[in-house]
C-alpha positions in Angstrom: -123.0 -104.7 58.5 -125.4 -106.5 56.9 -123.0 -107.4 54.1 -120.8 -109.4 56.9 -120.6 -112.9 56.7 -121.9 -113.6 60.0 -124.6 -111.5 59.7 -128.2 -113.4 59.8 -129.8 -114.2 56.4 -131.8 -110.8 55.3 -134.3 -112.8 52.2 -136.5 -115.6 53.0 -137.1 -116.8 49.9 -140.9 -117.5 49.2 -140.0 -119.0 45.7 -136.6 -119.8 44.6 -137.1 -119.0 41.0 -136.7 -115.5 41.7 -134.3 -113.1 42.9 -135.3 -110.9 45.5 -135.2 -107.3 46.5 -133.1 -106.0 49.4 -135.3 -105.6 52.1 -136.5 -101.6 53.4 -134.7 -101.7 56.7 -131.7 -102.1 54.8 -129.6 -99.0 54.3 -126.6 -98.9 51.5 -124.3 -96.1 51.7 -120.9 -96.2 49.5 -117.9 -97.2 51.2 -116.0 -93.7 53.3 -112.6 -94.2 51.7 -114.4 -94.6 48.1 -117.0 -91.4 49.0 -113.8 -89.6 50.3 -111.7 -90.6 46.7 -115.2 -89.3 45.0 -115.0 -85.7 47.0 -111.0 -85.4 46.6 -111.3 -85.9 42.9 -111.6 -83.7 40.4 -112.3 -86.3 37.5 -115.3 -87.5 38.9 -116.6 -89.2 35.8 -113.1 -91.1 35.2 -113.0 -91.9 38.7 -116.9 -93.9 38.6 -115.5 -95.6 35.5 -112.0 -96.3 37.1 -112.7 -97.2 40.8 -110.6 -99.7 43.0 -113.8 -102.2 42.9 -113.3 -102.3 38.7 -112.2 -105.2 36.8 -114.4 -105.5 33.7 -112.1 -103.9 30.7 -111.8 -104.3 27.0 -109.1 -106.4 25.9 -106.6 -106.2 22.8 -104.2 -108.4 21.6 -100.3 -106.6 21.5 -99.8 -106.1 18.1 -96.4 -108.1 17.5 -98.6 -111.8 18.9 -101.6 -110.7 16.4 -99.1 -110.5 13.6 -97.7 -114.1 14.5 -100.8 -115.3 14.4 -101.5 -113.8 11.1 -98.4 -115.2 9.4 -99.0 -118.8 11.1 -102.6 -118.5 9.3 -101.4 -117.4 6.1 -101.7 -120.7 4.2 -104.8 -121.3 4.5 -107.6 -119.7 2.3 -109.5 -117.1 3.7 -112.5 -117.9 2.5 -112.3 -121.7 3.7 -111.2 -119.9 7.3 -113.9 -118.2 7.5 -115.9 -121.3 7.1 -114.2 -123.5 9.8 -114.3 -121.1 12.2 -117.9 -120.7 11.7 -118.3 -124.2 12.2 -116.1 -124.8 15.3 -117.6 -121.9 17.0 -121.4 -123.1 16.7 -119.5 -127.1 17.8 -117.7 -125.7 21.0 -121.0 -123.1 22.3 -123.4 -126.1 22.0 -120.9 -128.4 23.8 -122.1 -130.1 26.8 -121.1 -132.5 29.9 -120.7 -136.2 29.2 -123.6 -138.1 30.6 -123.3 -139.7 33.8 -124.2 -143.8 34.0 -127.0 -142.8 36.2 -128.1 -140.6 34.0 -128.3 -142.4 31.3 -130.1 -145.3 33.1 -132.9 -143.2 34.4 -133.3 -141.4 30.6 -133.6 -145.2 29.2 -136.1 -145.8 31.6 -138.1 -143.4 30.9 -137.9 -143.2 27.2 -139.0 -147.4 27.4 -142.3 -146.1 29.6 -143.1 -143.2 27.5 -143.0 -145.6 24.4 -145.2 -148.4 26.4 -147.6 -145.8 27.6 -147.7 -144.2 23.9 -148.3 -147.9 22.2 -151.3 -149.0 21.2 -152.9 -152.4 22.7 -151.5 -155.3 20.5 -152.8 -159.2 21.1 -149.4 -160.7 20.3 -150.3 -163.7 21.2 -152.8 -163.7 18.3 -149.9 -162.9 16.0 -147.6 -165.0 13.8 -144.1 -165.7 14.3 -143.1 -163.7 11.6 -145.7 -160.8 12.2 -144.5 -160.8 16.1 -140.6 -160.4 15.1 -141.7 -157.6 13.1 -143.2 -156.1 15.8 -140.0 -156.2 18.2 -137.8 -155.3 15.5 -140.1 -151.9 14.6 -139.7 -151.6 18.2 -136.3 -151.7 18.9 -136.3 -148.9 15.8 -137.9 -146.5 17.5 -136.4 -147.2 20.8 -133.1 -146.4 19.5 -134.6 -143.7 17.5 -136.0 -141.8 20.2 -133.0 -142.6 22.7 -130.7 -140.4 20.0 -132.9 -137.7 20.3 -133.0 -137.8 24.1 -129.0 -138.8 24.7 -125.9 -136.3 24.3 -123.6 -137.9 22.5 -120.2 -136.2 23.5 -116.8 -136.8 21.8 -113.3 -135.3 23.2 -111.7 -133.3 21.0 -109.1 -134.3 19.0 -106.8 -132.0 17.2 -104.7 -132.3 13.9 -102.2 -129.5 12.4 -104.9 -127.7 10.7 -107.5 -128.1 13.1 -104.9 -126.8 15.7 -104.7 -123.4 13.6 -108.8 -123.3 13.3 -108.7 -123.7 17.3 -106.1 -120.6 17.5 -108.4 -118.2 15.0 -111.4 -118.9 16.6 -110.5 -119.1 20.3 -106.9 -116.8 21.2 -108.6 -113.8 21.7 -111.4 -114.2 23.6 -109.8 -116.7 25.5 -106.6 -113.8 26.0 -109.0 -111.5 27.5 -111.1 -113.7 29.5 -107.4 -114.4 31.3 -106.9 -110.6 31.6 -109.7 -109.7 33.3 -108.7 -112.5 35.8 -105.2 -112.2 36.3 -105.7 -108.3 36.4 -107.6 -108.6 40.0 -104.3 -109.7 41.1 -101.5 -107.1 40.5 -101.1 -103.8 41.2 -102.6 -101.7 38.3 -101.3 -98.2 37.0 -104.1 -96.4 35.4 -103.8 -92.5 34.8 -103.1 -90.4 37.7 -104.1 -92.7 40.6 -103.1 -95.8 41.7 -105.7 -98.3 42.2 -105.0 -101.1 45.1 -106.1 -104.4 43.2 -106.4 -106.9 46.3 -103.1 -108.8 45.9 -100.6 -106.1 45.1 -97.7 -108.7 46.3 -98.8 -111.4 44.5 -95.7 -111.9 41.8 -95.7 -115.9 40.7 -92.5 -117.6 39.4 -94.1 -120.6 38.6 -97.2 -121.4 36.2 -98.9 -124.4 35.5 -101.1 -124.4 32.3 -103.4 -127.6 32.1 -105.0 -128.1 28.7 -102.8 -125.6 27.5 -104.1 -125.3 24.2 -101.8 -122.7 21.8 -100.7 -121.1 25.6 -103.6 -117.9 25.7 -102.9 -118.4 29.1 -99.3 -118.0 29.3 -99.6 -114.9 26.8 -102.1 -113.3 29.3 -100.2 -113.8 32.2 -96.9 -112.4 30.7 -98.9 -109.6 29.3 -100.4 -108.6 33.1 -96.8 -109.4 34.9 -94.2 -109.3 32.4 -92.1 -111.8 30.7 -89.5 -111.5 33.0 -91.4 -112.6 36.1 -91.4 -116.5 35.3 -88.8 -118.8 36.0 -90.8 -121.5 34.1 -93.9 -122.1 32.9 -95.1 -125.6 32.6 -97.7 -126.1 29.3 -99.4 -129.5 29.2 -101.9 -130.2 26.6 -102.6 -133.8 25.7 -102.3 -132.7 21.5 -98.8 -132.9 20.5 -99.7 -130.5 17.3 -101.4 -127.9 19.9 -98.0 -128.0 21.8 -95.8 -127.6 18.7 -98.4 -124.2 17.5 -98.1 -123.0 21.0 -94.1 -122.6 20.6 -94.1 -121.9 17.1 -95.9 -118.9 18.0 -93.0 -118.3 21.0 -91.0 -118.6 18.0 -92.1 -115.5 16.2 -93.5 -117.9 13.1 -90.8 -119.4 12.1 -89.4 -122.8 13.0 -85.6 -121.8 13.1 -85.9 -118.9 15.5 -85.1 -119.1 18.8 -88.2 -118.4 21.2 -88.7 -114.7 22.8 -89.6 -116.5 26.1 -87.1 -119.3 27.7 -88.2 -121.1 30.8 -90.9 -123.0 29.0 -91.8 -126.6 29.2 -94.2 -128.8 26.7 -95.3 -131.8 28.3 -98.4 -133.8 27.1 -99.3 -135.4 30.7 -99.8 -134.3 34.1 -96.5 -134.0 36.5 -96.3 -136.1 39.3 -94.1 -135.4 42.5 -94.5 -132.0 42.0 -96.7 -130.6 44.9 -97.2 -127.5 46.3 -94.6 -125.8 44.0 -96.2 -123.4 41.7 -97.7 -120.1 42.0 -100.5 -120.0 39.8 -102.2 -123.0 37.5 -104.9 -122.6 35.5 -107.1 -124.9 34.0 -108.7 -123.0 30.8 -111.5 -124.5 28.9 -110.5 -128.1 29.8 -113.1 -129.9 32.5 -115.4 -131.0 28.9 -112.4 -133.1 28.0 -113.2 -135.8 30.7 -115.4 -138.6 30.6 -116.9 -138.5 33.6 -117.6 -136.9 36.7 -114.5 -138.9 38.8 -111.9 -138.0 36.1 -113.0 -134.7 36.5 -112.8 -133.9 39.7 -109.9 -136.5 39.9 -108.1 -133.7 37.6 -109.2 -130.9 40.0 -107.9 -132.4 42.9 -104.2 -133.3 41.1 -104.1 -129.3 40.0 -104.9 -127.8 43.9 -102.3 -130.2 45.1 -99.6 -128.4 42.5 -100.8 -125.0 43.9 -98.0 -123.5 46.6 -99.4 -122.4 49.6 -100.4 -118.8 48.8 -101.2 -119.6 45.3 -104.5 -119.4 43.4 -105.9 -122.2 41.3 -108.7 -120.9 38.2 -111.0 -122.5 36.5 -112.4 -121.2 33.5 -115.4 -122.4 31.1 -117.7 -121.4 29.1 -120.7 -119.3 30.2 -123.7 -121.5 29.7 -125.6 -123.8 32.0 -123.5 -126.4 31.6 -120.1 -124.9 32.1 -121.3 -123.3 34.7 -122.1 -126.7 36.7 -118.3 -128.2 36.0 -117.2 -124.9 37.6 -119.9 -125.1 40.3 -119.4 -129.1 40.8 -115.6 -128.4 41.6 -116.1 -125.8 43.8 -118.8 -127.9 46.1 -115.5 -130.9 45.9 -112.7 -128.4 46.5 -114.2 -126.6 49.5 -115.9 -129.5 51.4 -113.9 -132.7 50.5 -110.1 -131.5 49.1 -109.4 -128.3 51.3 -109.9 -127.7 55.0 -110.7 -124.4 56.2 -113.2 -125.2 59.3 -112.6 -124.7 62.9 -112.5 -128.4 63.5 -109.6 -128.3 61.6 -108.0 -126.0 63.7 -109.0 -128.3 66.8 -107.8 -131.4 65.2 -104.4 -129.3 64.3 -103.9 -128.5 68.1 -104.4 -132.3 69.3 -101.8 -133.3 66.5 -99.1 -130.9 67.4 -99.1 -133.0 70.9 -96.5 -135.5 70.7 -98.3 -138.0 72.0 -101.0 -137.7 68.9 -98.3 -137.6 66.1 -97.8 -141.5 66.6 -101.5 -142.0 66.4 -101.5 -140.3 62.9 -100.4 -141.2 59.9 -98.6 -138.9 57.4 -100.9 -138.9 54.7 -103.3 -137.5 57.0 -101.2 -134.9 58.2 -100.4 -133.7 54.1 -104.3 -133.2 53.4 -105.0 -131.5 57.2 -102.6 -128.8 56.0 -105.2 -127.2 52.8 -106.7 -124.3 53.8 -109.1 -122.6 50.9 -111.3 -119.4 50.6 -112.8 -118.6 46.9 -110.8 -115.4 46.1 -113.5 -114.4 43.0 -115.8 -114.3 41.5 -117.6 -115.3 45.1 -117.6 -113.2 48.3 -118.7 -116.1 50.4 -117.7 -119.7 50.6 -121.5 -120.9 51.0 -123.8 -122.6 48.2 -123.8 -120.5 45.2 -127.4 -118.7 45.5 -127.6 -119.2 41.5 -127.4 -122.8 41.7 -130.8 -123.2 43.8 -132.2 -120.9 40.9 -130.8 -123.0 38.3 -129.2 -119.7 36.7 -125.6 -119.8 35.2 -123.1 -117.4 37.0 -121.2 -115.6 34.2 -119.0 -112.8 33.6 -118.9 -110.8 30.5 -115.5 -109.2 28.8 -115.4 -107.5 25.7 -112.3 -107.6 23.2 -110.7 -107.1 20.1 -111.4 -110.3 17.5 -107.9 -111.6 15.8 -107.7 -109.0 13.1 -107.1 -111.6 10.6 -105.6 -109.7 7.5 -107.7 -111.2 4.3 -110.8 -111.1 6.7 -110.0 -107.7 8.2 -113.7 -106.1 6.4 -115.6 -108.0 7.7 -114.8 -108.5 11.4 -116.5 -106.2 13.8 -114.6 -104.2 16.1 -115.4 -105.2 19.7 -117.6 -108.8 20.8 -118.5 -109.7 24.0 -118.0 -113.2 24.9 -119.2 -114.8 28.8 -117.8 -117.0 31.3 -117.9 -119.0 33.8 -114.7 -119.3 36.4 -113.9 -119.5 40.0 -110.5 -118.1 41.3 -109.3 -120.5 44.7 -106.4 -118.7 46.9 -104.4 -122.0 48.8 -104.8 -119.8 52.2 -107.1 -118.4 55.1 -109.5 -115.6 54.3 -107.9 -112.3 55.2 -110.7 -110.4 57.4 -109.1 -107.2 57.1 -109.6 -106.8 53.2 -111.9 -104.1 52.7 -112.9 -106.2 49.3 -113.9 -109.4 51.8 -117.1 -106.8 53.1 -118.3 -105.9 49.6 -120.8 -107.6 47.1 -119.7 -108.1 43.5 -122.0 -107.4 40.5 -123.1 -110.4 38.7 -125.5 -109.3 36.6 -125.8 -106.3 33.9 -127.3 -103.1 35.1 -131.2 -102.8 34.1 -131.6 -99.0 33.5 -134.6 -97.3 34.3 -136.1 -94.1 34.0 -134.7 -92.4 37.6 -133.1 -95.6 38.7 -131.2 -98.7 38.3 -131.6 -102.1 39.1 -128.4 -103.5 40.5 -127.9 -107.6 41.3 -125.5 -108.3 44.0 -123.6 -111.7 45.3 -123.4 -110.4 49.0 -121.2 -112.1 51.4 -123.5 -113.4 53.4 -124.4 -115.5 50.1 -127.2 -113.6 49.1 -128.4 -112.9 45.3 -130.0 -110.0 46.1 -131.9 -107.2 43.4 -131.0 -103.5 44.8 -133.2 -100.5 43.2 -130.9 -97.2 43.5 -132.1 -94.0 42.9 -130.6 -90.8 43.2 -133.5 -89.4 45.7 -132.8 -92.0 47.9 -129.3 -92.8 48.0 -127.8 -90.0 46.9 -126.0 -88.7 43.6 -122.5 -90.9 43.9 -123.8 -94.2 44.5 -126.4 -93.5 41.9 -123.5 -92.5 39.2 -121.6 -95.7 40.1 -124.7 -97.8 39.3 -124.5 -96.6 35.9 -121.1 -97.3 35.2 -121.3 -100.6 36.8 -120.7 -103.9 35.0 -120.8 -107.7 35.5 -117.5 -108.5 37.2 -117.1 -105.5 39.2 -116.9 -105.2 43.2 -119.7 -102.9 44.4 -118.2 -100.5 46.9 -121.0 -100.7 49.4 -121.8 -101.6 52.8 -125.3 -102.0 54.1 -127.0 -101.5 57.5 -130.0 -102.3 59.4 -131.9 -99.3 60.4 -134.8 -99.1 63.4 -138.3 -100.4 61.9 -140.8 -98.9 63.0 -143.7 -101.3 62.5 -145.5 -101.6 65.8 -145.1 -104.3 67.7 -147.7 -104.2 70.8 -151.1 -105.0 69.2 -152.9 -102.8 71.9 -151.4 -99.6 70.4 -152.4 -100.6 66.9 -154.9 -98.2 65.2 -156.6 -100.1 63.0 -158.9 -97.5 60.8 -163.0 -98.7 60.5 -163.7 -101.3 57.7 -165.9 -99.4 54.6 -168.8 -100.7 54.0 -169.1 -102.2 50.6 -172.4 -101.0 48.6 -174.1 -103.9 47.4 -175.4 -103.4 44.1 -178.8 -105.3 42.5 -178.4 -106.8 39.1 
């Protein structure tokens, strides 16, 4: 298979600032048990919609949370809430990454030799004592001036009571559904007359672990996709105390008197400590921006895999620009190569330690981090270097839903958005070779329709970004039809093989046809 990880590389990229086609002796045909599904079924157009590889869906708050919500917003003026959320919107999408100390250095730098290149030649020696301090003062103006303009100058977020309730209106939602789509590739799903086999159908966690909590999306989303009976607790820790207090009035139904609908729940405002390996699931949602730097960061990320039980997940989730795509990306690269340990020299070094003689030689810190094993469980179907980050392109997922049908602002709210992001889904265990899912490429890109075809962008697991062109002439009605309905997210229920090329290889039975002769022409 071509698509197998071990398979040799299939594009040698001649410029890295574009994607490139699948090469011609490459043949995709769609999967036998999907193509046998296809023939079986007599809802062939719900079943290209509905397949086992889908996991992009429209999302919808339940009705009884939207109405909290509503009555939590109540006292504040519509027209003023319409305003704010405006305003924290525009603030949060244009958000970036605190800037490193190197960083910063090397932009100084620069900005100082642009501004002595751009000068003009000055004889200061010439000049007064009170002309030449003018001079350095006019200077130092339009140093600072132009290092404002060049510099990011980030701020964490800090939340009051009402700002807490703007966060809610503007964010719940989208957040909500971002978290379905996620969880959703881990359960068993129902849909209509078939069962479709999402990829951990066993996978029922007692434990969650929301960091940066927030008003608890999160822990709505997850008791929406497993129910609210299938948590024994779920741990919320958001550093705002106001954030944590809107997160259980809403458990609360609205009102502060009312005893919450969910029990098991725990507001904390700081990270636990002595509690490793112990939950199921723990999600970090919108939260890597809040840090300072790059060590906190990924000082954070390492705490949050080390609460994850063995055969738990750990996602991230950001926004789905550049820059949230290079927090995600940065603590992928540290999970996988320094804080997890999945290569076969691990497995060597596990052998000699399991000898008594080598267990004295050891210590038992040593033998706590050995014990990590990690495979990227989605959006990737590879644990290599994300093809996208070589092209400097932001790996995002789209998901539409339903905005917060906010009652005085019901008019003007359209009825479905679209909102992208950025996340990476890490499963605390060895990669299972005998998932089917593990041998196909995922869609990372939205379909380009053409006349008679479609242009389809893979993430193959060989870690590959590879454009595919399917027609119907050429691969055939089904795979054609599953193009169309395919969207960013999804799992593309192909396999590709290598087929004989027929390009001649011995030069002496080459044929090659007589040159024209070229007409030369007098002027």
């Amino acid at each position: 298979m071509i698509f197998s990880r071990n398979s040799f590389l299939i594009i040698n990229y001649i410029s890295r600032r574009f994607v490139q086609n699948l090469p011609r002796n490459v043949q995709l045909e769609l999967d036998p048990d999907v193509s046998k599904q296809l023939t079986s079924d007599n809802r062939k157009l719900a079943f290209f919609k509905e397949h086992k590889g889908k996991f992009n869906h429209t999302s919808v708050l339940p009705k009884q949370l939207e109405e909290t919500i509503n009555t939590i917003l109540s006292d504040i003026e519509p027209q003023r809430l319409k305003v704010d959320i405006k305003l924290l919107a525009d603030h949060l999408a244009e958000r970036r990454l605190p800037i490193e100390q190197r960083e910063l250095q090397t932009i100084a730098q620069n900005v100082i030799q642009n501004l002595i290149n751009t000068e003009p030649p000055i004889n200061t020696l010439a000049m007064s004592p009170e002309k030449r301090e003018e001079l350095n003062l006019k200077r130092q103006h339009e140093l600072m001036k132009r290092l404002k303009s060049s510099i990011y100058h980030w701020q964490p977020l800090t939340f009051d009571e009402y700002k807490s309730k703007i966060y809610m209106a503007t964010n719940f939602a989208s957040y909500y559904a971002m978290l379905v789509q996620i969880f959703n590739e881990v359960r068993l799903l129902v849909m209509g007359d078939w069962k479709i086999k999402k990829r951990e159908r066993n996978f029922r966690p007692a434990r969650l672990f929301d960091f940066g909590s927030g008003v608890g999306s999160a822990m709505w989303a997850a008791m929406h996709v497993w129910g609210k009976q299938t948590f024994a607790e779920i741990l919320n820790v958001d550093k705002s105390r106001e954030m944590n207090e809107l997160s259980q009035l809403i458990l609360q139904g609205g009102q502060h008197n009312k005893t919450p609908i969910v029990h098991g729940v725990v507001y904390r405002q700081f990270m636990p400590h002595g509690r490793e390996n112990i939950f199921d699931l723990v999600v970090a949602d919108h939260t890597l921006f809040e840090f300072e730097n790059r060590f906190e960061r990924l000082k954070a990320v390492q705490s949050l895999w080390y609460n994850v039980k063995p055969g738990g997940f750990l996602i991230l989730v950001e926004q789905g620009t550049i820059h949230g795509y290079t927090a995600i990306i940065e603590a992928r690269e540290n999970l996988l190569h320094r804080i997890a340990v999945f290569d076969e020299t691990t497995k060597k070094n596990d052998d000699e330690i399991n000898n008594e003689e080598s267990l004295t030689e050891h210590d038992d810190s040593l033998l706590n981090q050995r014990y990590s094993p990690a495979h990227i469980f989605s959006p990737c179907p590879h644990d290599l270097t994300c093809p996208k980050k070589q092209l400097n392109i932001p790996c995002r997922i789209a998901t539409r839903y339903r905005p917060l049908q906010i009652f005085d602002l019901q008019r003007h709210v359209p009825d479905y958005k679209t909102t992208e992001m950025s996340y990476i889904v890490i499963k605390k265990a060895e990669r299972n070779k005998d998932d089917i899912y593990e041998t196909w490429p995922r869609v990372i890109e939205p379909i380009m329709d053409r006349k008679h075809h479609q242009h389809v962008r893979l993430c193959c697991p060989n870690g590959e970004y590879v454009n595919v062109p399917i027609s119907k002439n050429k691969h055939g009605v089904g795979l054609h039809r599953l193009s169309h309905h395919a969207e960013p997210g999804d799992i593309f229920p192909v396999t590709g093989e290598l087929i004989e090329d027929k390009t001649i290889n011995n030069k002496e039975d080459v044929i090659t046809p007589p040159q024209r002769r070229r007409r030369a022409y007098r002027t």
